[in-house]
C-alpha positions as CSV (number, residue, x, y, z in Angstrom):
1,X,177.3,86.7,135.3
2,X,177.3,83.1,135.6
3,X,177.4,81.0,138.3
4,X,181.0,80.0,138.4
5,X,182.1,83.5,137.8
6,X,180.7,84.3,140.6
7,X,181.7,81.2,142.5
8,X,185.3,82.5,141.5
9,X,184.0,86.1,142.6
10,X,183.2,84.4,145.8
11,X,186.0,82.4,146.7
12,X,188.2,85.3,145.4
13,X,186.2,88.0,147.9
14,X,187.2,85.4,150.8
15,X,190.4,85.3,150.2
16,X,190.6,89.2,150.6
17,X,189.0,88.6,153.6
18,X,191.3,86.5,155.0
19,X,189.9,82.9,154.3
20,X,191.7,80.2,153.4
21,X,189.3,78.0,150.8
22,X,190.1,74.4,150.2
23,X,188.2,72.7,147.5
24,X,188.8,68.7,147.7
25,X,186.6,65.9,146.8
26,X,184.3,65.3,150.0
27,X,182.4,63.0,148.1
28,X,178.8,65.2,148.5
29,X,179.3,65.4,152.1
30,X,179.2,69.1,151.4
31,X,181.6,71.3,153.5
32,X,181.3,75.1,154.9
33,X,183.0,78.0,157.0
34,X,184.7,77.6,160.2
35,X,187.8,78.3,162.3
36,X,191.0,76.8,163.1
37,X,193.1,78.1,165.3
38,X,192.2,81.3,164.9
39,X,192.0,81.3,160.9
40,X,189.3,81.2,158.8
41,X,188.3,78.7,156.7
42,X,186.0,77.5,153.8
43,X,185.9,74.0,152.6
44,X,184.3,73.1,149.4
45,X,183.4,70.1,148.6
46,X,184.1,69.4,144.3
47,X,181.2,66.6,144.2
48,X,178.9,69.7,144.4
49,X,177.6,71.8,141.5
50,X,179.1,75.1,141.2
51,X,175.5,76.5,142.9
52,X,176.0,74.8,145.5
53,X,179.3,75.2,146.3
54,X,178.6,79.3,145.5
55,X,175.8,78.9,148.2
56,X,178.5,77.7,151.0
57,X,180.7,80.7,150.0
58,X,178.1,83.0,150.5
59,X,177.0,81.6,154.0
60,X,180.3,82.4,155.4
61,X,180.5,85.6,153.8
62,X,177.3,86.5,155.2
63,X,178.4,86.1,158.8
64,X,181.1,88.5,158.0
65,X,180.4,91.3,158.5
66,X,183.8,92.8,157.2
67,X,182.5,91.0,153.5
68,X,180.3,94.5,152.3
69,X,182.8,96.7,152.9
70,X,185.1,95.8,149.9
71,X,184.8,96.3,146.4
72,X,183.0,93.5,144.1
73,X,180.9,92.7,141.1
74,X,177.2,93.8,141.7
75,X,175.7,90.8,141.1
76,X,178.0,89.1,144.0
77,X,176.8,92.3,146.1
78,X,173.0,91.3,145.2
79,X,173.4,87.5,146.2
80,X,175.4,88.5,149.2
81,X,172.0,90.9,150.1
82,X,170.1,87.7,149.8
83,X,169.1,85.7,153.0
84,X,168.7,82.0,152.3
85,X,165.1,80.5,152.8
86,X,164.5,77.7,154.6
């Protein structure tokens, strides 16, 4: 699968989850999870690459810990599995 499929994957698991995902020019400033008022959020920032913006997804989605329970591709289920190195 490649990397914006499973950005879309990503994104598309989120929303099942509840998030709302924005995706606006931030100018490489980046962006991430976070809540509002009692929603969830994910801001992407479109002056990233597709990795990195999969990366941000998949932080958020690893602090939830509703995001294993549902029904996804296996490779999303692997990279979710993944902890990021520092």
């Amino acid at each position: 699968m490649h990397t914006v499929e499973l950005l879309e994957e990503a994104v598309n698991l989120a929303q099942r989850l509840g998030y709302k995902v924005r995706q606006e020019w931030m100018g490489g400033a980046g962006g991430g999870g976070c809540e509002i008022k009692g929603r969830k959020w994910i801001f992407l920032d479109l002056a990233l690459g597709p990795m990195e913006q999969l990366d941000i997804v998949l932080d958020s989605l690893r602090r939830d810990p509703a995001a294993t329970s549902l029904p996804m591709p296996h490779p999303l289920r692997e990279l979710l599995q993944l902890r990021k190195t520092a």
